[in-house]
PyMOL Python script that loads the backbone (N, CA, C, O; Angstrom):
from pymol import cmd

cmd.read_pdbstr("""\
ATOM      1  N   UNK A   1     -86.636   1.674-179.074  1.00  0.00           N
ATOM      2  CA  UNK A   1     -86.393   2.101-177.711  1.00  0.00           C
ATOM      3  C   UNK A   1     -84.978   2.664-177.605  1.00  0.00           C
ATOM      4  O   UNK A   1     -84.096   2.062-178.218  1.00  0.00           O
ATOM      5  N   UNK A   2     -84.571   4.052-176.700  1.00  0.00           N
ATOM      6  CA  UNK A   2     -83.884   4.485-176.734  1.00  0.00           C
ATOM      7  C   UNK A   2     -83.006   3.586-175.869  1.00  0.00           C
ATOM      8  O   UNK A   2     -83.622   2.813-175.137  1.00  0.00           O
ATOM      9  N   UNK A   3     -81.822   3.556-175.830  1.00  0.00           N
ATOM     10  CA  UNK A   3     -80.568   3.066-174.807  1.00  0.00           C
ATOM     11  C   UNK A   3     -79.202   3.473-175.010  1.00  0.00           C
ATOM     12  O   UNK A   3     -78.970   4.060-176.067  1.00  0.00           O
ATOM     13  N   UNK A   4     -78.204   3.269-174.168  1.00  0.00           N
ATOM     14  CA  UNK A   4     -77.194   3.805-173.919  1.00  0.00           C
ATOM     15  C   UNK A   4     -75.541   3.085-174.450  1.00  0.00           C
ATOM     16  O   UNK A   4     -75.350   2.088-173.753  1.00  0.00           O
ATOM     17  N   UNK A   5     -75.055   3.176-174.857  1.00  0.00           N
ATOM     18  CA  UNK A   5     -73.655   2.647-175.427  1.00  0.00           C
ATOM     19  C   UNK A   5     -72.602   2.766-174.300  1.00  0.00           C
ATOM     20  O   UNK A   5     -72.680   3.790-173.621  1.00  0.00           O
ATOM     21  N   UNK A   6     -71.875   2.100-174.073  1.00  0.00           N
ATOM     22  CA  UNK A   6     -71.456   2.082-172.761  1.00  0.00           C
ATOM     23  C   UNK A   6     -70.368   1.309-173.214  1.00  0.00           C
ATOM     24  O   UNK A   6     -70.504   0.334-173.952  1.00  0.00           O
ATOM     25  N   UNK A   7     -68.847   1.897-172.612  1.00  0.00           N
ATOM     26  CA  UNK A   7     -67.876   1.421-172.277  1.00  0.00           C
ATOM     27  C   UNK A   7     -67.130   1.602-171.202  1.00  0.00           C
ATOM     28  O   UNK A   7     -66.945   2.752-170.803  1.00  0.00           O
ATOM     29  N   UNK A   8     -66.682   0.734-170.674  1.00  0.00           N
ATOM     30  CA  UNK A   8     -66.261   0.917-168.698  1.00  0.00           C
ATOM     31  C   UNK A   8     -64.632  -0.082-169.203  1.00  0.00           C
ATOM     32  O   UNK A   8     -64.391  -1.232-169.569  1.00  0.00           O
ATOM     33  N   UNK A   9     -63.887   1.099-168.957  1.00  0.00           N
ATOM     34  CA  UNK A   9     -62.617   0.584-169.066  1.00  0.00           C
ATOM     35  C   UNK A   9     -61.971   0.958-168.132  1.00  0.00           C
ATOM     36  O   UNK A   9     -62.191   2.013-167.537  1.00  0.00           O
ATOM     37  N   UNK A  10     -60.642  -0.235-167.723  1.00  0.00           N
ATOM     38  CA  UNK A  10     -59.117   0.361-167.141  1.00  0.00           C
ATOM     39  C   UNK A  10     -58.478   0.584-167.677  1.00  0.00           C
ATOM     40  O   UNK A  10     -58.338   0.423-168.889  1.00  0.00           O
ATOM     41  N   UNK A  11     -57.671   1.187-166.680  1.00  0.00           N
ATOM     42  CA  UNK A  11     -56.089   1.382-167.289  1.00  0.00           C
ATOM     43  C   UNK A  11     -55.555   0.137-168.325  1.00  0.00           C
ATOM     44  O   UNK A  11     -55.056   0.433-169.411  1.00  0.00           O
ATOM     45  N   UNK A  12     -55.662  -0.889-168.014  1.00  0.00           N
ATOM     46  CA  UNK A  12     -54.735  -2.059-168.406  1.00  0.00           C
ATOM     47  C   UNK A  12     -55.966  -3.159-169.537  1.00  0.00           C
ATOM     48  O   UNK A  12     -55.497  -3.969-170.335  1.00  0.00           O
ATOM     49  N   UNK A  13     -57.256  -2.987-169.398  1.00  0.00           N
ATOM     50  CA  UNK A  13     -58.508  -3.716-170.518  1.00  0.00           C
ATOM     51  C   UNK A  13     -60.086  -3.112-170.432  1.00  0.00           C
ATOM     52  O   UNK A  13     -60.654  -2.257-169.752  1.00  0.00           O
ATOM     53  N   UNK A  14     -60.411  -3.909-171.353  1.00  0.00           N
ATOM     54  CA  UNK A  14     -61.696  -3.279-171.311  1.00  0.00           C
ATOM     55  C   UNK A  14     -62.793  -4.007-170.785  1.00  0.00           C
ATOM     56  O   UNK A  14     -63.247  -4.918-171.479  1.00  0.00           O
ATOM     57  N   UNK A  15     -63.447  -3.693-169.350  1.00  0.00           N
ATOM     58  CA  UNK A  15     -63.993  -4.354-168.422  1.00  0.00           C
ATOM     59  C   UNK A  15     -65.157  -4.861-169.332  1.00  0.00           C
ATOM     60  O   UNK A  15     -65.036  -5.976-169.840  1.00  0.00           O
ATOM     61  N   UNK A  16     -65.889  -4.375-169.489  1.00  0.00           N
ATOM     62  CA  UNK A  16     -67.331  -4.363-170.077  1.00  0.00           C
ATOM     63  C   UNK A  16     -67.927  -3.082-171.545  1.00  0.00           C
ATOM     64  O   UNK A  16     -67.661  -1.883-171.632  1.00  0.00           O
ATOM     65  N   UNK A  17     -68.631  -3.808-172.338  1.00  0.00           N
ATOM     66  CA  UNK A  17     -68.457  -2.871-173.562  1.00  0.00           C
ATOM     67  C   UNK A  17     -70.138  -3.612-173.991  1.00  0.00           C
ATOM     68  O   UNK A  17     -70.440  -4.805-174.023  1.00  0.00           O
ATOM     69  N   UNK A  18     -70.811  -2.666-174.214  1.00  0.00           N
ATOM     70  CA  UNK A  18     -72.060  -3.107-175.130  1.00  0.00           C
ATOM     71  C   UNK A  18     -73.409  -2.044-174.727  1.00  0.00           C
ATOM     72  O   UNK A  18     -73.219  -1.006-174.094  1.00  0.00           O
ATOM     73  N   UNK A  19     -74.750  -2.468-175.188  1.00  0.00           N
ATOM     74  CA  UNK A  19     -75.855  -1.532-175.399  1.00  0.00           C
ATOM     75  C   UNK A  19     -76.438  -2.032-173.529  1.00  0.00           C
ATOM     76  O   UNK A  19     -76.313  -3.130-172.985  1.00  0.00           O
ATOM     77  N   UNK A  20     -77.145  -0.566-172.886  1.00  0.00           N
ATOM     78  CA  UNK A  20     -77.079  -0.914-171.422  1.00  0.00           C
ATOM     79  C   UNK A  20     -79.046   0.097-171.591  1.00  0.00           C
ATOM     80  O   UNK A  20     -79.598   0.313-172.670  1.00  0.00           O
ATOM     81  N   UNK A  21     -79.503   0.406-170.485  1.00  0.00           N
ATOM     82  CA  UNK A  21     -80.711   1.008-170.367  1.00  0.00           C
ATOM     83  C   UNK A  21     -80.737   1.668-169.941  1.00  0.00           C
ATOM     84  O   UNK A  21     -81.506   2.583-170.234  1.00  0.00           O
ATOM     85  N   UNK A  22     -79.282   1.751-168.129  1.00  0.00           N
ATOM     86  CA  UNK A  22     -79.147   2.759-167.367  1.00  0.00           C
ATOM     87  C   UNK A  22     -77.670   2.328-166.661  1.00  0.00           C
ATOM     88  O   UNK A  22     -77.217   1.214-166.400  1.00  0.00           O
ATOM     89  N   UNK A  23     -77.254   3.340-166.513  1.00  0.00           N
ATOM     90  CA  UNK A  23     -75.782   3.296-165.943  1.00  0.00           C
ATOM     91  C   UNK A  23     -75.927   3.863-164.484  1.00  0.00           C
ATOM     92  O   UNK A  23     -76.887   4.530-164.098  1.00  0.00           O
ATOM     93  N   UNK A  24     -74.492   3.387-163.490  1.00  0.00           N
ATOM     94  CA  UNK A  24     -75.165   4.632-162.003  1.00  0.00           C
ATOM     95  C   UNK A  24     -73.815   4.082-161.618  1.00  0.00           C
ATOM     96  O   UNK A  24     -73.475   2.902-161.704  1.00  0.00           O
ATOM     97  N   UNK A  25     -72.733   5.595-160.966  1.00  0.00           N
ATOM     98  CA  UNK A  25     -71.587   5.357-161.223  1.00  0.00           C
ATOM     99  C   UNK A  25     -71.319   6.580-159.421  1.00  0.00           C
ATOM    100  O   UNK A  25     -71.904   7.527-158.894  1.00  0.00           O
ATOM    101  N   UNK A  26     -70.207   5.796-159.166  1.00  0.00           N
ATOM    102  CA  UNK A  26     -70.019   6.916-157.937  1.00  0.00           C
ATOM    103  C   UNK A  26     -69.170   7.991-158.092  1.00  0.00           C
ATOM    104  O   UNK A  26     -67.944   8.005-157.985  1.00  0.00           O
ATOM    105  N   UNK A  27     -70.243   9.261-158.460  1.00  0.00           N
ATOM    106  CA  UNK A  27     -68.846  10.535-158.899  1.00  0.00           C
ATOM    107  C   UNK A  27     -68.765  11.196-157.487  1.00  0.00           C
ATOM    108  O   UNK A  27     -69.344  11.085-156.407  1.00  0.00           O
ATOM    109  N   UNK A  28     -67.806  11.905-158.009  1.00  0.00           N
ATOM    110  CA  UNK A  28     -66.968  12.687-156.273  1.00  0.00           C
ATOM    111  C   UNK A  28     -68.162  13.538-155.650  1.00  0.00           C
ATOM    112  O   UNK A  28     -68.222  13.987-154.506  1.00  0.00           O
ATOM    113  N   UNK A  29     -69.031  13.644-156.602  1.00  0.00           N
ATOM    114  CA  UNK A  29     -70.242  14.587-155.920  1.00  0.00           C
ATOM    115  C   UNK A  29     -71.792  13.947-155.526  1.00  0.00           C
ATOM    116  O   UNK A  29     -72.933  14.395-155.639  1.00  0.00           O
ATOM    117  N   UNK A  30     -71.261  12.754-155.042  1.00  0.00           N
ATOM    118  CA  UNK A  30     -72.135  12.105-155.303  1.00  0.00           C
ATOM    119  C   UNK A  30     -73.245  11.031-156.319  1.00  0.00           C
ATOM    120  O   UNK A  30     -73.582  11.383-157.450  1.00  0.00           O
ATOM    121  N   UNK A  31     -73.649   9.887-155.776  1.00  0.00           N
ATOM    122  CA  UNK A  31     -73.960   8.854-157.043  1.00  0.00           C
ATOM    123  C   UNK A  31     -74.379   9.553-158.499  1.00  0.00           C
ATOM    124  O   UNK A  31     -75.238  10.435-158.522  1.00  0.00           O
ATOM    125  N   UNK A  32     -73.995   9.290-159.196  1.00  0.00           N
ATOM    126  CA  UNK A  32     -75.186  10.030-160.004  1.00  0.00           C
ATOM    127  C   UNK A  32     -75.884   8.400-161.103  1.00  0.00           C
ATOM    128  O   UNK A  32     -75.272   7.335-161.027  1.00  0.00           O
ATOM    129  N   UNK A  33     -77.255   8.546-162.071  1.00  0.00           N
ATOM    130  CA  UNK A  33     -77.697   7.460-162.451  1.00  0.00           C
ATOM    131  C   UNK A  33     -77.735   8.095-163.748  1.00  0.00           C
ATOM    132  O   UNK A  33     -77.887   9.316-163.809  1.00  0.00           O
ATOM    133  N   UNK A  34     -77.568   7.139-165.172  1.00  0.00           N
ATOM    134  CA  UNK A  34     -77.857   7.571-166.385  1.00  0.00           C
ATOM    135  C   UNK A  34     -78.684   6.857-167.274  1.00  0.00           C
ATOM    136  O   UNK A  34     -78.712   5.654-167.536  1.00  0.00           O
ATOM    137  N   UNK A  35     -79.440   7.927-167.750  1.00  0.00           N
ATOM    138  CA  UNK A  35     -80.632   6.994-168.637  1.00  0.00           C
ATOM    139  C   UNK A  35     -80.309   7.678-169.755  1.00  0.00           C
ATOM    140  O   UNK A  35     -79.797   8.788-169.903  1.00  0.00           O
ATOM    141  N   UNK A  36     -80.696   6.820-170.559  1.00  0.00           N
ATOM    142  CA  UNK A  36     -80.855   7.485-172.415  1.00  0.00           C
ATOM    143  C   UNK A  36     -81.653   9.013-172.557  1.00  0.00           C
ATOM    144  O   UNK A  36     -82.785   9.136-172.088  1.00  0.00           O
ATOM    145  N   UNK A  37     -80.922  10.225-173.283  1.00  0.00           N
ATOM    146  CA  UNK A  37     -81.224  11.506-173.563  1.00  0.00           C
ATOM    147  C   UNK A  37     -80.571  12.188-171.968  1.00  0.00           C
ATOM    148  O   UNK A  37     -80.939  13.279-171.532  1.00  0.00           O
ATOM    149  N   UNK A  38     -79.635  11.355-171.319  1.00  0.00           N
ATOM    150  CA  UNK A  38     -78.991  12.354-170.431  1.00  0.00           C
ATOM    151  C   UNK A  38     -78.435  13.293-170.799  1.00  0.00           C
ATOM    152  O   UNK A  38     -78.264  13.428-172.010  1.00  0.00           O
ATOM    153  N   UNK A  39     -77.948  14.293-169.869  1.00  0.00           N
ATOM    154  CA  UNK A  39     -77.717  15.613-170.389  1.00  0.00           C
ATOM    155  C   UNK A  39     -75.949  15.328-170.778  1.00  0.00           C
ATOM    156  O   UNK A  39     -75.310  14.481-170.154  1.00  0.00           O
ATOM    157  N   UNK A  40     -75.404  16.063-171.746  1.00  0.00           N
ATOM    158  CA  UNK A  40     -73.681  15.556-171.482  1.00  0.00           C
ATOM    159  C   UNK A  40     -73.568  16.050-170.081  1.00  0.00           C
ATOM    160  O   UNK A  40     -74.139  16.855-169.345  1.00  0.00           O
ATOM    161  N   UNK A  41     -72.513  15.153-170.038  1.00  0.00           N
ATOM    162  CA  UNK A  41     -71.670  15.210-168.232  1.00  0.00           C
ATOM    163  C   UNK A  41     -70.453  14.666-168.473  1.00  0.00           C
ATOM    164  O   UNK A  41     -70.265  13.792-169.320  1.00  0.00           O
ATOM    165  N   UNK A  42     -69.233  15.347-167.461  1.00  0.00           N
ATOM    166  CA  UNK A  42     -67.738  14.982-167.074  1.00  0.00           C
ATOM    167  C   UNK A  42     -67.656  14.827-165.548  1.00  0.00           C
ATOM    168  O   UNK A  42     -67.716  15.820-164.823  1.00  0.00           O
ATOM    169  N   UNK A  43     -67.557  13.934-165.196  1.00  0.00           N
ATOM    170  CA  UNK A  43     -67.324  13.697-163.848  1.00  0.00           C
ATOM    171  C   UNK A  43     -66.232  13.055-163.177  1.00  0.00           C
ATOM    172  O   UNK A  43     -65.923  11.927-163.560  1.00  0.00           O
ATOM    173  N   UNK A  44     -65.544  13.634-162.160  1.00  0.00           N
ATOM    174  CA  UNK A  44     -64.279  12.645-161.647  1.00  0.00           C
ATOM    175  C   UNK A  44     -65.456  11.066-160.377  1.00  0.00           C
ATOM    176  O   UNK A  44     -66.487  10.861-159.736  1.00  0.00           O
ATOM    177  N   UNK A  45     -64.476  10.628-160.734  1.00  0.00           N
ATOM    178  CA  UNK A  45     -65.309   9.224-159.980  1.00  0.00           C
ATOM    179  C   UNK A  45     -64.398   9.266-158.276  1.00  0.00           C
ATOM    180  O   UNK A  45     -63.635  10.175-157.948  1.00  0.00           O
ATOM    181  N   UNK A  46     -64.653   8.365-157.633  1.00  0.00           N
ATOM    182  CA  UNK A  46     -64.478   8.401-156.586  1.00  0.00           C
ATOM    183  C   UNK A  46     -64.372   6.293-156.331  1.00  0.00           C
ATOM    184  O   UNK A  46     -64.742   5.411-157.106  1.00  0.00           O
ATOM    185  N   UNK A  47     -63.876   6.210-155.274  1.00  0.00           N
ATOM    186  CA  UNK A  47     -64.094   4.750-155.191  1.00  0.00           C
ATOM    187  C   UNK A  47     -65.594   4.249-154.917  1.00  0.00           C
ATOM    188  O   UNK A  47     -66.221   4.804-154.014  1.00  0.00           O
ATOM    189  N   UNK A  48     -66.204   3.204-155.673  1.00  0.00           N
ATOM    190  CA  UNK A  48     -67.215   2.653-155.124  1.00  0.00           C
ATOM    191  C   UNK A  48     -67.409   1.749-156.379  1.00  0.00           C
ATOM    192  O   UNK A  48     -66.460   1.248-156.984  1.00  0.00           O
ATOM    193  N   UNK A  49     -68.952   1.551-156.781  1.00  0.00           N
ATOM    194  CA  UNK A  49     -69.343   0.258-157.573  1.00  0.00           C
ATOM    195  C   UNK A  49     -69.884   1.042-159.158  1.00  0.00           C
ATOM    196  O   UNK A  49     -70.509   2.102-159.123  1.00  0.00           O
ATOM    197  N   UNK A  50     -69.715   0.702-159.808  1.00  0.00           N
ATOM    198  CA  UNK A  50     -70.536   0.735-161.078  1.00  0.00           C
ATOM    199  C   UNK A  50     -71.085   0.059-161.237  1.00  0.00           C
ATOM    200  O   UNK A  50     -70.491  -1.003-161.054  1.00  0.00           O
ATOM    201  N   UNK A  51     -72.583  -0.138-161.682  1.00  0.00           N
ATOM    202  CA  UNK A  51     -73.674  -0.688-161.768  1.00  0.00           C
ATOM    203  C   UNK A  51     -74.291  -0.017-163.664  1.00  0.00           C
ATOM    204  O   UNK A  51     -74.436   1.104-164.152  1.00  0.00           O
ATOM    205  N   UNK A  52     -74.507  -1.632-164.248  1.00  0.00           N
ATOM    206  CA  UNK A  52     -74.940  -1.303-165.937  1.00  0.00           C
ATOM    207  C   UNK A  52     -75.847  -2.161-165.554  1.00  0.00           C
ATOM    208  O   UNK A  52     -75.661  -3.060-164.735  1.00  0.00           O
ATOM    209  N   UNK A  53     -77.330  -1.808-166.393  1.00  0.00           N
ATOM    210  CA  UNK A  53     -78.246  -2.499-166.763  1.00  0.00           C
ATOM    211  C   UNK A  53     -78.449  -2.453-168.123  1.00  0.00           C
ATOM    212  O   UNK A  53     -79.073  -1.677-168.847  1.00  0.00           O
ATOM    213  N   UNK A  54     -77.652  -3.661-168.369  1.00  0.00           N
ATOM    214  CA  UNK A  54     -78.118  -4.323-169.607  1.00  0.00           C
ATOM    215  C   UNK A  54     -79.143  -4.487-170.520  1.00  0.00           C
ATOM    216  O   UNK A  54     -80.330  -4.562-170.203  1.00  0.00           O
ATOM    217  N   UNK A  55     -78.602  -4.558-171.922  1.00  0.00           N
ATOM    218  CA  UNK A  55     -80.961  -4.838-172.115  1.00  0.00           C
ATOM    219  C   UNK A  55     -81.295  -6.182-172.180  1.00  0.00           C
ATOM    220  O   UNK A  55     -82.440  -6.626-172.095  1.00  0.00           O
ATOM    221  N   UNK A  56     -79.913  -7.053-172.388  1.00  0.00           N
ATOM    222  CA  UNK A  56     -80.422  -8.205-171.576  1.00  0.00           C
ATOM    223  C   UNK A  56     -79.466  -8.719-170.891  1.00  0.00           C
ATOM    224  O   UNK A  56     -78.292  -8.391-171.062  1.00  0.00           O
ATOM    225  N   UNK A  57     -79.878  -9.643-169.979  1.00  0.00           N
ATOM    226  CA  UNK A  57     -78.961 -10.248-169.062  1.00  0.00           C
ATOM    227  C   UNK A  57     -79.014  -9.590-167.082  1.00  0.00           C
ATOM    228  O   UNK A  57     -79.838  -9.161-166.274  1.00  0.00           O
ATOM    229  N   UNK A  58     -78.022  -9.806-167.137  1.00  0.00           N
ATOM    230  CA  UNK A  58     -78.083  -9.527-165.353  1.00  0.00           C
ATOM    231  C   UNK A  58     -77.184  -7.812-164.922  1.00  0.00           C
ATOM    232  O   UNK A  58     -76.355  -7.233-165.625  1.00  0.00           O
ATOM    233  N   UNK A  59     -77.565  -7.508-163.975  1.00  0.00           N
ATOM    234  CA  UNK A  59     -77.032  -6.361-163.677  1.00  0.00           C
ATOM    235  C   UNK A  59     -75.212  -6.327-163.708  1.00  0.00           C
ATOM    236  O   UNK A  59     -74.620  -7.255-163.157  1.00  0.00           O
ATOM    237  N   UNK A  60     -74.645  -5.527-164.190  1.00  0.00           N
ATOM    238  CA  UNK A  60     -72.771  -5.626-163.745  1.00  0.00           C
ATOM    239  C   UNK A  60     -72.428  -4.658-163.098  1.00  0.00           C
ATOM    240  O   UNK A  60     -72.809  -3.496-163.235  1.00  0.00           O
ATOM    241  N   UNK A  61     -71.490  -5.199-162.158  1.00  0.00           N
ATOM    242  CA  UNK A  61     -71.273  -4.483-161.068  1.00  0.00           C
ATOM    243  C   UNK A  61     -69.892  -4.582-160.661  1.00  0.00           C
ATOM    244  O   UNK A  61     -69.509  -5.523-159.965  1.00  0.00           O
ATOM    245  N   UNK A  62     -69.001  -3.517-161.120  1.00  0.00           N
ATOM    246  CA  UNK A  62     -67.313  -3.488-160.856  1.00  0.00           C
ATOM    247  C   UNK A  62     -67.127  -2.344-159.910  1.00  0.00           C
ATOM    248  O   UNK A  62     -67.579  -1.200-159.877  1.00  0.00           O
ATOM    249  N   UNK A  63     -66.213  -3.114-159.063  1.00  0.00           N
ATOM    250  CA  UNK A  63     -65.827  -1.688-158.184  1.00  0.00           C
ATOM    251  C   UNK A  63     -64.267  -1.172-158.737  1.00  0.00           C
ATOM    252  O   UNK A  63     -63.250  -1.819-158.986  1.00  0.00           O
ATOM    253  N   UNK A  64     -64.544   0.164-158.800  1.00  0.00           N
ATOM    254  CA  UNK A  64     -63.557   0.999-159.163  1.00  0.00           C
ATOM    255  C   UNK A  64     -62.849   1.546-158.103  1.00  0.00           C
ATOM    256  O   UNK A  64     -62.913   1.390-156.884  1.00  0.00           O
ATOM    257  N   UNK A  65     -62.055   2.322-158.948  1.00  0.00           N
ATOM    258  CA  UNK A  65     -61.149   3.220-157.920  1.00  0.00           C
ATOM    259  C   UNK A  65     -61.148   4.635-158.980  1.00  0.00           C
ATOM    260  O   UNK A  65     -61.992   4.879-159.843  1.00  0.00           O
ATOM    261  N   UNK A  66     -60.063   5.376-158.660  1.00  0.00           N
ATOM    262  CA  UNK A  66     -60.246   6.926-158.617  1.00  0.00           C
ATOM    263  C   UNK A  66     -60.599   7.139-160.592  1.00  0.00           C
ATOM    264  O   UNK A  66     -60.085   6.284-161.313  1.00  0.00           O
ATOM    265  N   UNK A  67     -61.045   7.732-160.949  1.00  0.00           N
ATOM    266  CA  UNK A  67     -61.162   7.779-162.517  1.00  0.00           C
ATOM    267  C   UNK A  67     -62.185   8.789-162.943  1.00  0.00           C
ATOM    268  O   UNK A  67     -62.208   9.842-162.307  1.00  0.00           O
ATOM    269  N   UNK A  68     -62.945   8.639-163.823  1.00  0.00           N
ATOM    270  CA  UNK A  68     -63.980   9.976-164.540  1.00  0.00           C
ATOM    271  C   UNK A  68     -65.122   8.556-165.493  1.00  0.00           C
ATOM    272  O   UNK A  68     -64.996   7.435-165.984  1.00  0.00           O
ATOM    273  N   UNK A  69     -66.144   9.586-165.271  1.00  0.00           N
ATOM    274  CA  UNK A  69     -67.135   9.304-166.462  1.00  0.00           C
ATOM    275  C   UNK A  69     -67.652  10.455-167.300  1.00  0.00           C
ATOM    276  O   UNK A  69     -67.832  11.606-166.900  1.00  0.00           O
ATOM    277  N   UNK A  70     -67.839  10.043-168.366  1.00  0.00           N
ATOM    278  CA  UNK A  70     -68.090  10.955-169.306  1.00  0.00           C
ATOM    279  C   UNK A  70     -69.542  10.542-170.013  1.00  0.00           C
ATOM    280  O   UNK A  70     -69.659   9.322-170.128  1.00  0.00           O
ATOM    281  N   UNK A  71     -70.399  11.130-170.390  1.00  0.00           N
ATOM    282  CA  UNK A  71     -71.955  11.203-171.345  1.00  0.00           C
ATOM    283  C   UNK A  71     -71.775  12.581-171.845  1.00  0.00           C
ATOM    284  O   UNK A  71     -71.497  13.741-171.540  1.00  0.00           O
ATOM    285  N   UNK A  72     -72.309  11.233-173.412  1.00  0.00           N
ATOM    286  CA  UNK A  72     -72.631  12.475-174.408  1.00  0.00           C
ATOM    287  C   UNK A  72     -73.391  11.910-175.063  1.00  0.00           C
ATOM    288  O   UNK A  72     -73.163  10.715-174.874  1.00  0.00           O
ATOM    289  N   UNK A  73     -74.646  12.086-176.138  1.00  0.00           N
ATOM    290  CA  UNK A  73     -75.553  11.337-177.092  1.00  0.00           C
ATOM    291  C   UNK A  73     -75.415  10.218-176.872  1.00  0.00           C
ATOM    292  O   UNK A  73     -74.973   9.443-177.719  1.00  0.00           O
ATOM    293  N   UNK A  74     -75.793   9.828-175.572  1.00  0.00           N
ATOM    294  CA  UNK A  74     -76.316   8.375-174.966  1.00  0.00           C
ATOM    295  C   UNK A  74     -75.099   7.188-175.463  1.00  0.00           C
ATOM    296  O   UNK A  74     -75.347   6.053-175.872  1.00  0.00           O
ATOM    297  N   UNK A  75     -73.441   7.951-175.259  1.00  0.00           N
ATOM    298  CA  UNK A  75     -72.895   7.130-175.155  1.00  0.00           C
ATOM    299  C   UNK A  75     -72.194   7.866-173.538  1.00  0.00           C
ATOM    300  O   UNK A  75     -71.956   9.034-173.231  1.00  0.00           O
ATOM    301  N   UNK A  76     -72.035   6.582-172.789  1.00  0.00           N
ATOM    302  CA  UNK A  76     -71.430   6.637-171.498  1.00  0.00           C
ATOM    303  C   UNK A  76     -70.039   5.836-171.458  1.00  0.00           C
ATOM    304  O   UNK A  76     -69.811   4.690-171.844  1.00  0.00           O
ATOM    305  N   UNK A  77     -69.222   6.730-170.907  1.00  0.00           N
ATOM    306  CA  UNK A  77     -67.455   6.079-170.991  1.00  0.00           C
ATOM    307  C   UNK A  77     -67.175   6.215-169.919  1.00  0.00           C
ATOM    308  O   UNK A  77     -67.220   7.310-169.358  1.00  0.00           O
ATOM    309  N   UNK A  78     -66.753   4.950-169.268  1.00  0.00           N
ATOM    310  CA  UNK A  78     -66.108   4.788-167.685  1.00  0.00           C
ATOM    311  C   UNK A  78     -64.888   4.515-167.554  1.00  0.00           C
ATOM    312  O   UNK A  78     -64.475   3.379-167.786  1.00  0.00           O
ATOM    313  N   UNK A  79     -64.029   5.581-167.129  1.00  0.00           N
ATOM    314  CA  UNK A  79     -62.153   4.865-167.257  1.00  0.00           C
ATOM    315  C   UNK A  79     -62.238   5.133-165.586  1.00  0.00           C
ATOM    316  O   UNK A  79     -62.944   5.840-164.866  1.00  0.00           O
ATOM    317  N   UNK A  80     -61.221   4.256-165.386  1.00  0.00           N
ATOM    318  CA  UNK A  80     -60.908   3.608-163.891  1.00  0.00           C
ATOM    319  C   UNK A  80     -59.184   3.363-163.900  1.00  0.00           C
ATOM    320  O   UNK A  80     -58.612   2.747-164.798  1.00  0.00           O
ATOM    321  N   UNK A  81     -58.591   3.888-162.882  1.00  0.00           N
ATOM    322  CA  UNK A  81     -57.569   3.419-162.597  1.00  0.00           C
ATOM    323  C   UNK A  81     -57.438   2.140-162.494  1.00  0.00           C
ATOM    324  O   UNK A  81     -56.482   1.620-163.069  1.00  0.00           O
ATOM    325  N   UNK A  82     -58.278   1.394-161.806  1.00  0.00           N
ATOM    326  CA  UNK A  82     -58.306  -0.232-161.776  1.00  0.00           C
ATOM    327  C   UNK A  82     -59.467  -0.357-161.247  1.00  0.00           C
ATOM    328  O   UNK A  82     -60.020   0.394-160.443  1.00  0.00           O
ATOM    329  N   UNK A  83     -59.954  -1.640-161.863  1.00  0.00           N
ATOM    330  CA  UNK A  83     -61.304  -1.953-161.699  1.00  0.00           C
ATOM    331  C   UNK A  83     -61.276  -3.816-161.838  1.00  0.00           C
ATOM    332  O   UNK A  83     -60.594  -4.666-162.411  1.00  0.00           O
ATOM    333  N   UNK A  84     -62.563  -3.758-160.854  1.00  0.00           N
ATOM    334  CA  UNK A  84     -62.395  -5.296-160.235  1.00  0.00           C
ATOM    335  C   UNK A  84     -63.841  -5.679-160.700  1.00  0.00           C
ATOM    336  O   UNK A  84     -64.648  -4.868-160.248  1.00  0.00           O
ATOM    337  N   UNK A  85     -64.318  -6.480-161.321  1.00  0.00           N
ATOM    338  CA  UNK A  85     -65.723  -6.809-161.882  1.00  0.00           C
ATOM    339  C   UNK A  85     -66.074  -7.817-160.425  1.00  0.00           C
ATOM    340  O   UNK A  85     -65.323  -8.489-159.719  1.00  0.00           O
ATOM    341  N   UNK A  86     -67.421  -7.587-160.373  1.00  0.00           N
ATOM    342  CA  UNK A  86     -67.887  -8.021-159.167  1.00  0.00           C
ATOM    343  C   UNK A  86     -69.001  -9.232-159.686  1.00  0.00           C
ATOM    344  O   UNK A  86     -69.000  -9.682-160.832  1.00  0.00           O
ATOM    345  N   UNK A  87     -69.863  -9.624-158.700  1.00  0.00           N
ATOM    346  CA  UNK A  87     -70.929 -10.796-159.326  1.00  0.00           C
ATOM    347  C   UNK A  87     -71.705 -10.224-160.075  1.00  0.00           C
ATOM    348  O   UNK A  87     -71.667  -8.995-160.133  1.00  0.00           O
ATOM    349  N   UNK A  88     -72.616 -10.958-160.850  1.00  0.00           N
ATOM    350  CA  UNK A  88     -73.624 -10.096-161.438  1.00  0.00           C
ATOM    351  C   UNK A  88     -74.735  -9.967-160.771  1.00  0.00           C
ATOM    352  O   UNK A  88     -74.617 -10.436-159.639  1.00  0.00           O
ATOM    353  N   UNK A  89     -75.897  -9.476-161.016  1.00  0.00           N
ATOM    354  CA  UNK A  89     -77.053  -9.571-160.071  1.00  0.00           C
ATOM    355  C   UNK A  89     -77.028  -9.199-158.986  1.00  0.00           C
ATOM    356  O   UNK A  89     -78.086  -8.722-158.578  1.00  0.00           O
ATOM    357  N   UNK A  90     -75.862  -9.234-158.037  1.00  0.00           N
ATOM    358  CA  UNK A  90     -75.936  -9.100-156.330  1.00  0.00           C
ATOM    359  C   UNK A  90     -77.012  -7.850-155.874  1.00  0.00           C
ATOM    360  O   UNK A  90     -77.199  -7.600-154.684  1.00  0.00           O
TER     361      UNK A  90
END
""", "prot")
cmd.dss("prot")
cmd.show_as("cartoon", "prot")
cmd.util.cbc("prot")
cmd.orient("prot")
């Protein structure tokens, strides 16, 4: 099964790092969601939540602030000026 490589970092550590199913991140143009064989993308982020689904475990959910995401061959990279990890699941 295909899935996604995913790293969601700040400025200052690395929030969350491992194999995910779907990513969904708030870019300046609106949410966008990522599944495995997405197309590459550069996006500036905007404040709101990042949301990873894991392939196992519970949903993660950090709210960011101003930063970019990047996809390319189903790896997804999230840098954040600062980022606050939220509950899981909510």
């Amino acid at each position: 099964m295909a899935h996604l490589e995913v790293d969601l970092v700040a400025a200052d550590r690395t929030i969350w790092s491992g194999e995910a199913s779907m990513v969904s991140a708030p870019a300046s143009e609106g949410e966008v969601g990522i599944l495995p064989g997405h197309t590459p993308m550069l996006a500036v982020l905007r404040a709101g939540t990042v949301r990873i689904t894991p392939l196992q475990g519970e949903v993660v959910r950090t709210d960011v602030e101003a930063g970019f995401i990047s996809v390319d061959e189903n790896r997804v990279t999230v840098v954040s000026d600062s980022a606050v990890a939220g509950s899981a699941g909510r």
